[in-house]
PyMOL commands that place a pseudoatom at each C-alpha (Angstrom):
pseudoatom trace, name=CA, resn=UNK, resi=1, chain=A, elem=C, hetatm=0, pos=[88.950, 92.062, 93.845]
pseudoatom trace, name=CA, resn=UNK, resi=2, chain=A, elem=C, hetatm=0, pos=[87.560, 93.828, 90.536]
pseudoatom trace, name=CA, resn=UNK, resi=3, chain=A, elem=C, hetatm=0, pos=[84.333, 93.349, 89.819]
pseudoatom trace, name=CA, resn=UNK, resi=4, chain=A, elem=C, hetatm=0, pos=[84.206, 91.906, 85.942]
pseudoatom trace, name=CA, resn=UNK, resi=5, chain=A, elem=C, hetatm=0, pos=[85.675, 88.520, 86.785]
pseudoatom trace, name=CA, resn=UNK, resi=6, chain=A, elem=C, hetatm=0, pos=[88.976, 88.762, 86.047]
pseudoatom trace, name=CA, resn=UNK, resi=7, chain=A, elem=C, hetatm=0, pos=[90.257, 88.045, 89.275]
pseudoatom trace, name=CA, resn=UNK, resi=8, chain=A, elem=C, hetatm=0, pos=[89.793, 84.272, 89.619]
pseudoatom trace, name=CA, resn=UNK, resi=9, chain=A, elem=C, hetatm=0, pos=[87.794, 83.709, 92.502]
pseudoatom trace, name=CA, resn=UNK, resi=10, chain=A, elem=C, hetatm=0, pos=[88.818, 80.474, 93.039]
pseudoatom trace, name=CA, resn=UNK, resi=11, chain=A, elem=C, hetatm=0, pos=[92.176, 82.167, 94.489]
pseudoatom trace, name=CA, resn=UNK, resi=12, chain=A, elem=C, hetatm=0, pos=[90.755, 83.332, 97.343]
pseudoatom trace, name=CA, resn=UNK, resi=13, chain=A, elem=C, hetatm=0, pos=[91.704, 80.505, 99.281]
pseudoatom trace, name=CA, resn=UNK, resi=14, chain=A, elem=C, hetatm=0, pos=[95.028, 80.905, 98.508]
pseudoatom trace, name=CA, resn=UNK, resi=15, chain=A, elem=C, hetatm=0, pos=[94.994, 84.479, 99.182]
pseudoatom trace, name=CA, resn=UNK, resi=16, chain=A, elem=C, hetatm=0, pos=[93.509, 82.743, 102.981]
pseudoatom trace, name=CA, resn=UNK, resi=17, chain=A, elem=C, hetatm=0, pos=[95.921, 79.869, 102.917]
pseudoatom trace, name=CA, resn=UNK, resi=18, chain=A, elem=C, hetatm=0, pos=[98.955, 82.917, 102.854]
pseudoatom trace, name=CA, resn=UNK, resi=19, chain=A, elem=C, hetatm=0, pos=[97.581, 84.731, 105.389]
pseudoatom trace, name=CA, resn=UNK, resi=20, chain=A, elem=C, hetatm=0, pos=[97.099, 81.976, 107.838]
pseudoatom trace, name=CA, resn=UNK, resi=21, chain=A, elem=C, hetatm=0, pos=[100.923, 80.415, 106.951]
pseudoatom trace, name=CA, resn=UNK, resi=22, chain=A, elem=C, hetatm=0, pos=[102.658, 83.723, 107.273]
pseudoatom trace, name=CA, resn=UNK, resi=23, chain=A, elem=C, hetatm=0, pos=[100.551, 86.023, 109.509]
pseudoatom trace, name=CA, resn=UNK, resi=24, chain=A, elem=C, hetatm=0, pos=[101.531, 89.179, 106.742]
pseudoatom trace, name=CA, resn=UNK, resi=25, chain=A, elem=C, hetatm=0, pos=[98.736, 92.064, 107.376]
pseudoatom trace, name=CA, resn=UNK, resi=26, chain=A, elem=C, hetatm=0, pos=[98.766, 92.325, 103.427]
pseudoatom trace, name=CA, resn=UNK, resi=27, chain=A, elem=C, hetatm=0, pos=[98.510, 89.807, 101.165]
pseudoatom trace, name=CA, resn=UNK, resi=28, chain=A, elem=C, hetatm=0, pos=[98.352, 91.272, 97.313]
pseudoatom trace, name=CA, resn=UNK, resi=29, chain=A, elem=C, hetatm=0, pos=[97.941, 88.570, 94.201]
pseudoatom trace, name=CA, resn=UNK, resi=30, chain=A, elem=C, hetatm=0, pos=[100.683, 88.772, 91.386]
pseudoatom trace, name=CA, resn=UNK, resi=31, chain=A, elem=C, hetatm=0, pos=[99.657, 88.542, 87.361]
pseudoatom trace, name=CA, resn=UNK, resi=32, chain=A, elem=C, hetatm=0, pos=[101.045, 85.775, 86.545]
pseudoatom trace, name=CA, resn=UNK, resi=33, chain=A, elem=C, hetatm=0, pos=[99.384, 85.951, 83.165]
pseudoatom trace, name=CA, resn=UNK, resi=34, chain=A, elem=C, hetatm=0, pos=[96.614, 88.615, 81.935]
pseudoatom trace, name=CA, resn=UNK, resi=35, chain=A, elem=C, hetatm=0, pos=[94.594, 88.067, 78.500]
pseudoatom trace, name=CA, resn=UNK, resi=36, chain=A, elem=C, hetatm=0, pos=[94.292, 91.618, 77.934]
pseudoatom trace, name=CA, resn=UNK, resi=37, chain=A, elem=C, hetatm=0, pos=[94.840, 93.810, 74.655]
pseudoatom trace, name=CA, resn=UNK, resi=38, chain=A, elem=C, hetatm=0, pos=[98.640, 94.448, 73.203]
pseudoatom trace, name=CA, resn=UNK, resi=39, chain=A, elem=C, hetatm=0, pos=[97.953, 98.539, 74.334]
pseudoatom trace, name=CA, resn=UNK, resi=40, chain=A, elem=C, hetatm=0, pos=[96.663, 97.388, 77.832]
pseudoatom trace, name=CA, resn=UNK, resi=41, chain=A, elem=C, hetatm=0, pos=[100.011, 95.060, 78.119]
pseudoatom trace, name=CA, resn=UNK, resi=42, chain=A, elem=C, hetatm=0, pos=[102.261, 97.445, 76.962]
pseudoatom trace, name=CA, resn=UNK, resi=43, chain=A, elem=C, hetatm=0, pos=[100.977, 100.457, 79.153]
pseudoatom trace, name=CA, resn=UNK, resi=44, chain=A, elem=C, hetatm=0, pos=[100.791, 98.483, 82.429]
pseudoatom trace, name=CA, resn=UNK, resi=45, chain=A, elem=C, hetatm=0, pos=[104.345, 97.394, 81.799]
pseudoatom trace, name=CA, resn=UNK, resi=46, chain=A, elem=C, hetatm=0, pos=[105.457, 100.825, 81.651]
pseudoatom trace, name=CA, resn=UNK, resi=47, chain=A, elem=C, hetatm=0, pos=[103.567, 101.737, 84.597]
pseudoatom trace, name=CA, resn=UNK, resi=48, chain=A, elem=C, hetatm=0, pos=[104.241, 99.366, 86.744]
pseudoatom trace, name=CA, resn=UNK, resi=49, chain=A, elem=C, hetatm=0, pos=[108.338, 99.323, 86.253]
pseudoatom trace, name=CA, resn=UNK, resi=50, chain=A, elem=C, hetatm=0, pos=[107.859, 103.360, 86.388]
pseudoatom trace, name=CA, resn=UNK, resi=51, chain=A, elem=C, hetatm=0, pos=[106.761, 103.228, 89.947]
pseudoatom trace, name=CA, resn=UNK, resi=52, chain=A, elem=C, hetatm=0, pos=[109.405, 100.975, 90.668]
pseudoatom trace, name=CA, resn=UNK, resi=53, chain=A, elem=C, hetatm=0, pos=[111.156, 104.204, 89.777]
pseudoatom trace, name=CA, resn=UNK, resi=54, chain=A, elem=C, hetatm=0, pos=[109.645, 106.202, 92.203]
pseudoatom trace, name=CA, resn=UNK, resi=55, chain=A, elem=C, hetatm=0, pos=[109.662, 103.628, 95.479]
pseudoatom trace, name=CA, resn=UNK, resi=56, chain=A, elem=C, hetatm=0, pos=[107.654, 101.008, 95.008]
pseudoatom trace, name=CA, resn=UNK, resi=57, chain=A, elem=C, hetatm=0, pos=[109.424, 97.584, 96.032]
pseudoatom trace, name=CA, resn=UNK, resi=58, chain=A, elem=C, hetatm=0, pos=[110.342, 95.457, 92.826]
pseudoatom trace, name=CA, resn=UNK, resi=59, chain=A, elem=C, hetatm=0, pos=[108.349, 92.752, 94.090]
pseudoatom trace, name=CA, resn=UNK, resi=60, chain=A, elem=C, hetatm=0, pos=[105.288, 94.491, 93.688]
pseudoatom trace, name=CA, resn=UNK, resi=61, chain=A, elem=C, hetatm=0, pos=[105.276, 94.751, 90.134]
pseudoatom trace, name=CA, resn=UNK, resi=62, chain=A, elem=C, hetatm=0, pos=[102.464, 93.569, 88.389]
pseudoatom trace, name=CA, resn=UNK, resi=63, chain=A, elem=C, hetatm=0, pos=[100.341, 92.983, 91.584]
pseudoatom trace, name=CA, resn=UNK, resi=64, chain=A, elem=C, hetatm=0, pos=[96.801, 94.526, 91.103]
pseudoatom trace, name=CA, resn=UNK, resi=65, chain=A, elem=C, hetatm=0, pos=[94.032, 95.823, 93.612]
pseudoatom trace, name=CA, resn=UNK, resi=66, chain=A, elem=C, hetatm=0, pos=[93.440, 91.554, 93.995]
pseudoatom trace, name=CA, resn=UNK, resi=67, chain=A, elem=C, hetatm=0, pos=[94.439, 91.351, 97.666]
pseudoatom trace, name=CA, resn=UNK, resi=68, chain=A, elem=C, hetatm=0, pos=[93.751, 90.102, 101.368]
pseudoatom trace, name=CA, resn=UNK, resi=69, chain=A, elem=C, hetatm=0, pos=[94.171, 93.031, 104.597]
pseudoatom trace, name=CA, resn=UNK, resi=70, chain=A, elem=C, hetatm=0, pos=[93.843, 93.046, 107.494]
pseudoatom trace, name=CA, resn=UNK, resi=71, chain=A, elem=C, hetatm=0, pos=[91.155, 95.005, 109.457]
pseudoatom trace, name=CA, resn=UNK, resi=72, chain=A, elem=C, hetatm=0, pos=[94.305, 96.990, 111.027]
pseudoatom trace, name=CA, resn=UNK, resi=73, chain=A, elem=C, hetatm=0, pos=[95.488, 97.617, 107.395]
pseudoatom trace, name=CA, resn=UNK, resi=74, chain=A, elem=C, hetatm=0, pos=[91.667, 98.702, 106.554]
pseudoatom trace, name=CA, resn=UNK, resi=75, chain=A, elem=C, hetatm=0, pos=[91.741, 100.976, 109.467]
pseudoatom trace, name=CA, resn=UNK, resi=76, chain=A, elem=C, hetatm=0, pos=[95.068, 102.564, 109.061]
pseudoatom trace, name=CA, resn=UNK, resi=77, chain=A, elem=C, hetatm=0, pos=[94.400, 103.355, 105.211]
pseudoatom trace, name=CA, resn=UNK, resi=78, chain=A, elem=C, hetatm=0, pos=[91.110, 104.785, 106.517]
pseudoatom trace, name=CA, resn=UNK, resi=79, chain=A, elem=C, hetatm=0, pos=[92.867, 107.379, 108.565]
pseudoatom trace, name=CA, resn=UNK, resi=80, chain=A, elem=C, hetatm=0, pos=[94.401, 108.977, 105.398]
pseudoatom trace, name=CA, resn=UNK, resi=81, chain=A, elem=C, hetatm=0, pos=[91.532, 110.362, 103.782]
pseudoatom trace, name=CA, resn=UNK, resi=82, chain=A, elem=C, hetatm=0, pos=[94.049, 112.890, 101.880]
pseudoatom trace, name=CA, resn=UNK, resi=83, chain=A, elem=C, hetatm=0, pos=[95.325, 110.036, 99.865]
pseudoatom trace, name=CA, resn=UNK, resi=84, chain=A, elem=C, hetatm=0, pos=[93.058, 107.651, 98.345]
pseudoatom trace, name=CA, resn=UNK, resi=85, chain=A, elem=C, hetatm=0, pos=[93.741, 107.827, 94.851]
pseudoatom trace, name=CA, resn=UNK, resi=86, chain=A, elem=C, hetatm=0, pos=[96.252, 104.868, 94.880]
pseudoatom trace, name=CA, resn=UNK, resi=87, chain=A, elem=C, hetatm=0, pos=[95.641, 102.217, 97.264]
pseudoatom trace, name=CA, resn=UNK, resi=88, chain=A, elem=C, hetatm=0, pos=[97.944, 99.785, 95.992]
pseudoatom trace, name=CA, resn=UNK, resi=89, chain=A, elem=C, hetatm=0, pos=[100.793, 101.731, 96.718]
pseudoatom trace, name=CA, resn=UNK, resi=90, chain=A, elem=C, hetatm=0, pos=[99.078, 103.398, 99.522]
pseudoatom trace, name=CA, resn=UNK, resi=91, chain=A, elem=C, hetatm=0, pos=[99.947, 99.906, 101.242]
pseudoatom trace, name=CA, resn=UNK, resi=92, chain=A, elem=C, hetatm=0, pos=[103.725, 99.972, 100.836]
pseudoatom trace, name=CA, resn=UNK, resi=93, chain=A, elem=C, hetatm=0, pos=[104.248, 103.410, 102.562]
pseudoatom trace, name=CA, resn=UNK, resi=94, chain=A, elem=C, hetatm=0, pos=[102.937, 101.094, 105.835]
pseudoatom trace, name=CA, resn=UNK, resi=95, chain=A, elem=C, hetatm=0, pos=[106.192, 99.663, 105.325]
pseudoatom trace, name=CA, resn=UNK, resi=96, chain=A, elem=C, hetatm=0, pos=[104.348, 96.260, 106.269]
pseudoatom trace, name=CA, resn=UNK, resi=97, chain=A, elem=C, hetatm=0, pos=[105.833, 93.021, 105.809]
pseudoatom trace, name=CA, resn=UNK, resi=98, chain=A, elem=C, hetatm=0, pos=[103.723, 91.300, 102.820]
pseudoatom trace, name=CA, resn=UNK, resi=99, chain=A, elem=C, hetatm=0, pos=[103.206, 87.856, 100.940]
pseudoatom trace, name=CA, resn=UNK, resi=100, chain=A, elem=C, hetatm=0, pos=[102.342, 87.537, 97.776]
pseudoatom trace, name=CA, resn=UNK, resi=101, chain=A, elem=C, hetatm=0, pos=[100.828, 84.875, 95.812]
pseudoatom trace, name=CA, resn=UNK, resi=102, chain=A, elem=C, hetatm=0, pos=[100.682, 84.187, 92.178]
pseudoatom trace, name=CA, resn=UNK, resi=103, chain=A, elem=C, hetatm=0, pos=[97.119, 84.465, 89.605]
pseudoatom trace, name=CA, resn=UNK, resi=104, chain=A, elem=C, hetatm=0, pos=[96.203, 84.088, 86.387]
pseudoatom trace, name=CA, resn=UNK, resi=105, chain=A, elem=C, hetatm=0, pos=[94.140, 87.164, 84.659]
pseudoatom trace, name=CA, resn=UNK, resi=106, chain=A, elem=C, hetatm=0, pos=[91.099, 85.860, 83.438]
pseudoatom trace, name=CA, resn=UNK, resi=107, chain=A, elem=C, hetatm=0, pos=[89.018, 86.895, 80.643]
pseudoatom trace, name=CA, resn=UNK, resi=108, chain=A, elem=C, hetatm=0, pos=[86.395, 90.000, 81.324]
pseudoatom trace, name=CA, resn=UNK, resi=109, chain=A, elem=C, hetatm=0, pos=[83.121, 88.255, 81.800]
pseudoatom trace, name=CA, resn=UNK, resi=110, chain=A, elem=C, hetatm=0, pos=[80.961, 91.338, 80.518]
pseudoatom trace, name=CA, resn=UNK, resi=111, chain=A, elem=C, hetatm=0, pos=[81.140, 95.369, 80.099]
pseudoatom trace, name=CA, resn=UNK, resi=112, chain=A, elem=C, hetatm=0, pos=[84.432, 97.260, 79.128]
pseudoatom trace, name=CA, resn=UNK, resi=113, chain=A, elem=C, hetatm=0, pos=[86.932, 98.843, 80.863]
pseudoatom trace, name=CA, resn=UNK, resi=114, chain=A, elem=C, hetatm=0, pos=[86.136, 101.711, 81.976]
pseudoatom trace, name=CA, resn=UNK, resi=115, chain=A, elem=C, hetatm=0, pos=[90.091, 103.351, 82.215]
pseudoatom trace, name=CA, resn=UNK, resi=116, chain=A, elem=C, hetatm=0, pos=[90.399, 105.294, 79.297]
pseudoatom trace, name=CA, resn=UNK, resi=117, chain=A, elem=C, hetatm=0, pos=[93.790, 106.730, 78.733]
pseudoatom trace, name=CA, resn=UNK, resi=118, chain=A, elem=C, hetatm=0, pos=[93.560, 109.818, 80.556]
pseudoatom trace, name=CA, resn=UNK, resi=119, chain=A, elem=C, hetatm=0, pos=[92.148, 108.303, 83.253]
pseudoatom trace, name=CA, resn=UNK, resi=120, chain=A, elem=C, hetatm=0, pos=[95.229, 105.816, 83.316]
pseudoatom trace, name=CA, resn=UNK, resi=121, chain=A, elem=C, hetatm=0, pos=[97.714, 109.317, 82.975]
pseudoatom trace, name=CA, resn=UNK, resi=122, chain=A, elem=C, hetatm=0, pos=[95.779, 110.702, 86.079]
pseudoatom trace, name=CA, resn=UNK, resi=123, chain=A, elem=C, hetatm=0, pos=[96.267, 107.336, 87.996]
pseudoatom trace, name=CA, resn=UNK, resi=124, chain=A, elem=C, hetatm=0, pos=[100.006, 107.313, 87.241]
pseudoatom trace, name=CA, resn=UNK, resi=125, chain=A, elem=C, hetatm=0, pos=[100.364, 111.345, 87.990]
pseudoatom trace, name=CA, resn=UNK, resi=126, chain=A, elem=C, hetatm=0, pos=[98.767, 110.850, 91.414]
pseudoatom trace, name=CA, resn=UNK, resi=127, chain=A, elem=C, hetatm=0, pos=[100.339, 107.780, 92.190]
pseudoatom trace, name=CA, resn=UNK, resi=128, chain=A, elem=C, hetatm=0, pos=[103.672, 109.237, 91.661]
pseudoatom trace, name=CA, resn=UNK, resi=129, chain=A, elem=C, hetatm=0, pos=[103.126, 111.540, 95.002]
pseudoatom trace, name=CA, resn=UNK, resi=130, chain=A, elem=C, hetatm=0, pos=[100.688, 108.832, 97.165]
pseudoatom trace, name=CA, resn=UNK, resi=131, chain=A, elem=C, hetatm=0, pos=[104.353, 106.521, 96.859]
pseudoatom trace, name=CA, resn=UNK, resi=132, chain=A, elem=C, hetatm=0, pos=[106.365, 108.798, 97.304]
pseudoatom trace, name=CA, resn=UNK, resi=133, chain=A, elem=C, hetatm=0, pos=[106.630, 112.451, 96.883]
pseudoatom trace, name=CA, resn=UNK, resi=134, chain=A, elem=C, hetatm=0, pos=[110.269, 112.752, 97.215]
pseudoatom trace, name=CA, resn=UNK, resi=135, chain=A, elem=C, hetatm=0, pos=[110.859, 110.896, 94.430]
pseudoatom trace, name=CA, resn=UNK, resi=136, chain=A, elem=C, hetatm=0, pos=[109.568, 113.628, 91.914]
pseudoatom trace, name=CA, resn=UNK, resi=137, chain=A, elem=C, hetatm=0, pos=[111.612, 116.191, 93.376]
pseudoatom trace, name=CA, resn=UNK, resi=138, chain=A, elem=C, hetatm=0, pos=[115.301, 114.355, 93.006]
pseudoatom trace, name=CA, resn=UNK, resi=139, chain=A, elem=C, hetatm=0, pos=[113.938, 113.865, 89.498]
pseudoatom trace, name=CA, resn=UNK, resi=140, chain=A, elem=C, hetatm=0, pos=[114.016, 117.427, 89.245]
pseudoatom trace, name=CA, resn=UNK, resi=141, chain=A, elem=C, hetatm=0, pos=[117.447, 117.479, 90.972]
pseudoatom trace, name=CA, resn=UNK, resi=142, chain=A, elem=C, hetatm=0, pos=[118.692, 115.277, 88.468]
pseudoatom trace, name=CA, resn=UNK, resi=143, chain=A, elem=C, hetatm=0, pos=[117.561, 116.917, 85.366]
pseudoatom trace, name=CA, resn=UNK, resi=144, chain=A, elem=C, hetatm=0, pos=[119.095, 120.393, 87.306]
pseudoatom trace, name=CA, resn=UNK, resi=145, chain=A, elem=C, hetatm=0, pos=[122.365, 117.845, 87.889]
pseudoatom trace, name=CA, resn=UNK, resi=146, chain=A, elem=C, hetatm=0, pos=[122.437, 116.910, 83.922]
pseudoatom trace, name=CA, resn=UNK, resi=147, chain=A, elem=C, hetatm=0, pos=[122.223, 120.486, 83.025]
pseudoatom trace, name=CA, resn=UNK, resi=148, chain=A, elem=C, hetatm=0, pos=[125.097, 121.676, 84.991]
pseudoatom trace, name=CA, resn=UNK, resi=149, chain=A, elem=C, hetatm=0, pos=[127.330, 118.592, 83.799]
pseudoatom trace, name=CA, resn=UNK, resi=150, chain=A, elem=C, hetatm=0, pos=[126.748, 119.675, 80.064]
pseudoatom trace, name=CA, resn=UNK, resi=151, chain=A, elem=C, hetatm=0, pos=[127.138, 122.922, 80.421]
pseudoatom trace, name=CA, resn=UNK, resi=152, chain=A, elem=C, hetatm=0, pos=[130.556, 121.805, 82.398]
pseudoatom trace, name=CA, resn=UNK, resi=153, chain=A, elem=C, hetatm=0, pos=[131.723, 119.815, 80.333]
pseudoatom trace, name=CA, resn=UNK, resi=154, chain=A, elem=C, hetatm=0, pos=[131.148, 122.374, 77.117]
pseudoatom trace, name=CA, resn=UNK, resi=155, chain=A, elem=C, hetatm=0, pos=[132.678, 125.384, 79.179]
pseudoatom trace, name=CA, resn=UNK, resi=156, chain=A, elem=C, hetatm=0, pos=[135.951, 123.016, 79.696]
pseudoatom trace, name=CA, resn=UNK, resi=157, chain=A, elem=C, hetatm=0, pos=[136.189, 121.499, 76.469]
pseudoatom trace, name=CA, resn=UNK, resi=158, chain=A, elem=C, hetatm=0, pos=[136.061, 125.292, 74.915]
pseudoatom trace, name=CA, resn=UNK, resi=159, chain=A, elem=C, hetatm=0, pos=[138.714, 126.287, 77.056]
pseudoatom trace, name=CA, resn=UNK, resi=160, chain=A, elem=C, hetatm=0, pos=[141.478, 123.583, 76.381]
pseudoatom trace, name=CA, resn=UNK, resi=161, chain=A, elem=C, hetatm=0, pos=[140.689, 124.103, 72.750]
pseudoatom trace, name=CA, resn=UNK, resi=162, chain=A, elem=C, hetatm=0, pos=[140.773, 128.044, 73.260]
pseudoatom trace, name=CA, resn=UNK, resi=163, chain=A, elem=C, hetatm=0, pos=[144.358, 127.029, 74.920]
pseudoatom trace, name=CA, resn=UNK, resi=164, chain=A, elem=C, hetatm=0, pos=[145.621, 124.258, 72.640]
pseudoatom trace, name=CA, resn=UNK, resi=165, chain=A, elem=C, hetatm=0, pos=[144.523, 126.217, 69.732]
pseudoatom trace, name=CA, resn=UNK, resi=166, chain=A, elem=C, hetatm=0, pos=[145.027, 130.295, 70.271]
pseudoatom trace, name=CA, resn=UNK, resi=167, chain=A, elem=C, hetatm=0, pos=[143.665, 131.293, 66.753]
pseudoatom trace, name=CA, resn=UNK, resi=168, chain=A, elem=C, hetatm=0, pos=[140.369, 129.051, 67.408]
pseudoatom trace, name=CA, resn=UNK, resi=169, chain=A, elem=C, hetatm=0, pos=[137.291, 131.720, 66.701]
pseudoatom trace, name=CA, resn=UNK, resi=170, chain=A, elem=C, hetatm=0, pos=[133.615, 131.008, 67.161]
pseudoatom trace, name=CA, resn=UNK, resi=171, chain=A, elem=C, hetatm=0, pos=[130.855, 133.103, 67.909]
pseudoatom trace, name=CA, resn=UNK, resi=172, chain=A, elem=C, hetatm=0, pos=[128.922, 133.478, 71.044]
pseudoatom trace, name=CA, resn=UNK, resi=173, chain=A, elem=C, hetatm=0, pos=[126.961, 130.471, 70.341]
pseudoatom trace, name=CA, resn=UNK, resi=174, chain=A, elem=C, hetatm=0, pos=[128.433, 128.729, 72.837]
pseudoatom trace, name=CA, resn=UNK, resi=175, chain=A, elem=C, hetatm=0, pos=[129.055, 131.123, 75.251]
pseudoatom trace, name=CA, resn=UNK, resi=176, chain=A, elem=C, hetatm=0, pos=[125.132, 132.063, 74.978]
pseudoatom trace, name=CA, resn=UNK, resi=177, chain=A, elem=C, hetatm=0, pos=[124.414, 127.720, 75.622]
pseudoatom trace, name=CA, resn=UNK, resi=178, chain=A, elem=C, hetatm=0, pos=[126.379, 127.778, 78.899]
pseudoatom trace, name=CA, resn=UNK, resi=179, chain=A, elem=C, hetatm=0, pos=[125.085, 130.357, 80.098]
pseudoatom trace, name=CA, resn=UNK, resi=180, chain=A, elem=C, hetatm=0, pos=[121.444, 129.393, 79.445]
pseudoatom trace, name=CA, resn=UNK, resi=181, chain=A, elem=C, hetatm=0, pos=[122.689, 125.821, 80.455]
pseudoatom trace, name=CA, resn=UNK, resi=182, chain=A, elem=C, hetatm=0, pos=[123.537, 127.034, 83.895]
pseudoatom trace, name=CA, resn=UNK, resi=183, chain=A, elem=C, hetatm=0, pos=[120.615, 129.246, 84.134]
pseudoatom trace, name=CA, resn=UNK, resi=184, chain=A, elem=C, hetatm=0, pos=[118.520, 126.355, 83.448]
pseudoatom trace, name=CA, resn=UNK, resi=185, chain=A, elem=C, hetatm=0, pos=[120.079, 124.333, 86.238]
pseudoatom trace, name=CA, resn=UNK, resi=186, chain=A, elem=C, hetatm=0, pos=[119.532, 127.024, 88.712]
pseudoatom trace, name=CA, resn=UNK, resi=187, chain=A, elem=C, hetatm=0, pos=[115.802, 127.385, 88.061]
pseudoatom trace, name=CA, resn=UNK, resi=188, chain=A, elem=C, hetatm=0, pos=[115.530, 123.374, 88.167]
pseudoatom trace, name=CA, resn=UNK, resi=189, chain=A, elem=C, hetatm=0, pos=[117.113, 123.717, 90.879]
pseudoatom trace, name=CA, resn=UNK, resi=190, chain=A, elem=C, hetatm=0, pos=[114.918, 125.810, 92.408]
pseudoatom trace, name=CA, resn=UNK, resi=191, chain=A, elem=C, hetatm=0, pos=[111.653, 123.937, 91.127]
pseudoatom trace, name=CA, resn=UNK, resi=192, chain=A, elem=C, hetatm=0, pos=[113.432, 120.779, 92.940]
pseudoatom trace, name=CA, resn=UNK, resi=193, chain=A, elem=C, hetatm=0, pos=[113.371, 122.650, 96.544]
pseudoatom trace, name=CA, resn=UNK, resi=194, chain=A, elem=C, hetatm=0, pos=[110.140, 124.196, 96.163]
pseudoatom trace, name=CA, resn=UNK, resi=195, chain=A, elem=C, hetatm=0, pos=[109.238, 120.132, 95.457]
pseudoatom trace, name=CA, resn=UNK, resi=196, chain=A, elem=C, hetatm=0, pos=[110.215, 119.128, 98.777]
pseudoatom trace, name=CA, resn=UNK, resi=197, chain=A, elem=C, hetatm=0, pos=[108.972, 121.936, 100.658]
pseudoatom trace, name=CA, resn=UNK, resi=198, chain=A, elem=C, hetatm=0, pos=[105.268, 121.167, 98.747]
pseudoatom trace, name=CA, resn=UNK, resi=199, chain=A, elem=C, hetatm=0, pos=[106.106, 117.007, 99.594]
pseudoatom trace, name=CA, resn=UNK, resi=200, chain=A, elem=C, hetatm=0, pos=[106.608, 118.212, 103.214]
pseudoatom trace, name=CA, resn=UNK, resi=201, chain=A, elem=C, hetatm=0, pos=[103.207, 119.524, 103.641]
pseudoatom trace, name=CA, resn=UNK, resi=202, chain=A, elem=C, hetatm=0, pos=[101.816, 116.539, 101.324]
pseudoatom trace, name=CA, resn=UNK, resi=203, chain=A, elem=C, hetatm=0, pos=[103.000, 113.641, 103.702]
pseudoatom trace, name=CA, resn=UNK, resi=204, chain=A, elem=C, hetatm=0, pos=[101.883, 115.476, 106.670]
pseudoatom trace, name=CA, resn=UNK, resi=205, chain=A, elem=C, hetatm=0, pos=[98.300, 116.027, 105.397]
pseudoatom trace, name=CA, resn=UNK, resi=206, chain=A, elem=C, hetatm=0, pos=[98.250, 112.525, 104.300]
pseudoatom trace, name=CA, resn=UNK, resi=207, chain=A, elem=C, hetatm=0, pos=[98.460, 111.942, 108.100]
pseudoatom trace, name=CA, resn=UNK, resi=208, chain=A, elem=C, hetatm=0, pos=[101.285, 109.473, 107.644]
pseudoatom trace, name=CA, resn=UNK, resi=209, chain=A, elem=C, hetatm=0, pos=[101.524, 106.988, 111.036]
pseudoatom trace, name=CA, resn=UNK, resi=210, chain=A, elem=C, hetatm=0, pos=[105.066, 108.069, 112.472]
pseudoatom trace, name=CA, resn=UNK, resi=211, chain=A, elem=C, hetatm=0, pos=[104.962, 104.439, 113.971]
pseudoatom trace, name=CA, resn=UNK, resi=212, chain=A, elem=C, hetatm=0, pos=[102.578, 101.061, 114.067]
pseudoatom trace, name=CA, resn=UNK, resi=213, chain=A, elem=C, hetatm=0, pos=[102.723, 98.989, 116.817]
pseudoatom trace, name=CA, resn=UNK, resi=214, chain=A, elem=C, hetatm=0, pos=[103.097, 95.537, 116.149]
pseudoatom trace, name=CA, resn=UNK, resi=215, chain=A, elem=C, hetatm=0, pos=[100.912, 93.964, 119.245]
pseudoatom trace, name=CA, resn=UNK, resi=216, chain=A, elem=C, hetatm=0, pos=[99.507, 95.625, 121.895]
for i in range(1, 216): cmd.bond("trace and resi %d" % i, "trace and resi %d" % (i + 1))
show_as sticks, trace
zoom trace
């Protein structure tokens, strides 16, 4: 739980009560209200429904670093020492069955934050990759994708009105934006394998369990 009071501590019985009803490994405590500043709102919003973007299971929006392991969860995020910079979605690549419960933010009892908004940009940069690193690369494959449509779509539509109309004349404008369209998507596309080769090597130095055993 954070340190300044905003997590109720009064929840921590529920936190107890869910791990005793359901058995989970993980139990993580959901905002369900947070009295923080409009900025604060507004960039946690974004960040949380990016990740959602990247891997992270739409339940796990808005859930903060408020939660209840396990001592197997404790040791298994332990052996990872590549990969610490995100715990909270650190827990999801366990692919662990987990229970949440619902909180209400409270008001910081002294001090300030101490995440200014680079620090926030490096949290959201490395949490991108401690998710999932695949995820950045199909972005890349996407944008590579998006290229090549255009520049499809322009090359055709210049042809059928080269055809329907033989006396059209333009300049090489648009031969020059295909091309460079199509150049584009082959160095995306190149950036997009390189991606996976690098997320390859990330997720095995992250020592990644291949398996967990439920019971021995």
């Amino acid at each position: 739980m954070d340190s300044d009071g905003q997590d109720p501590p009064e929840s921590i019985s529920d936190l107890v009560d869910a791990f005793i009803d359901s058995k989970h490994d993980i139990i993580l405590a959901k905002r369900r209200s947070r009295r923080d500043g409009l900025t604060k709102k507004a960039t946690a919003w974004l960040f949380y429904r990016s990740l959602t973007l990247l891997g992270l299971p739409l339940e796990s929006r808005d859930a903060g670093d408020y939660r209840l392991i396990t001592k197997r969860i404790k040791d298994l995020i332990l052996a990872q020492p590549n990969s610490l910079q995100y715990i909270r979605g650190q827990l999801f690549t366990l692919k662990m069955p987990t229970r949440f419960i619902r909180i209400d933010r409270k008001d910081r009892i002294a001090g300030e934050t101490k995440y200014t908004l680079s620090k926030m940009t490096r949290l959201a940069i490395s949490s991108a990759f401690v998710i999932d690193p695949f995820k950045v690369a199909q972005v890349y494959i996407v944008t590579a994708a998006l290229f090549a449509a255009i520049a499809g779509i322009t090359a055709v539509a210049f042809i059928v009105i080269k055809l329907m109309v033989p006396t059209y004349y333009t300049s090489g404008i648009t031969t020059l934006a295909i091309i460079l369209l199509l150049l584009f998507s082959v160095v995306i596309s190149m950036i997009a394998f390189q991606s996976l080769y690098i997320s390859l090597l990330f997720r095995t130095l992250r020592n990644e369990p291949a398996y967990l055993e439920k019971e021995v």
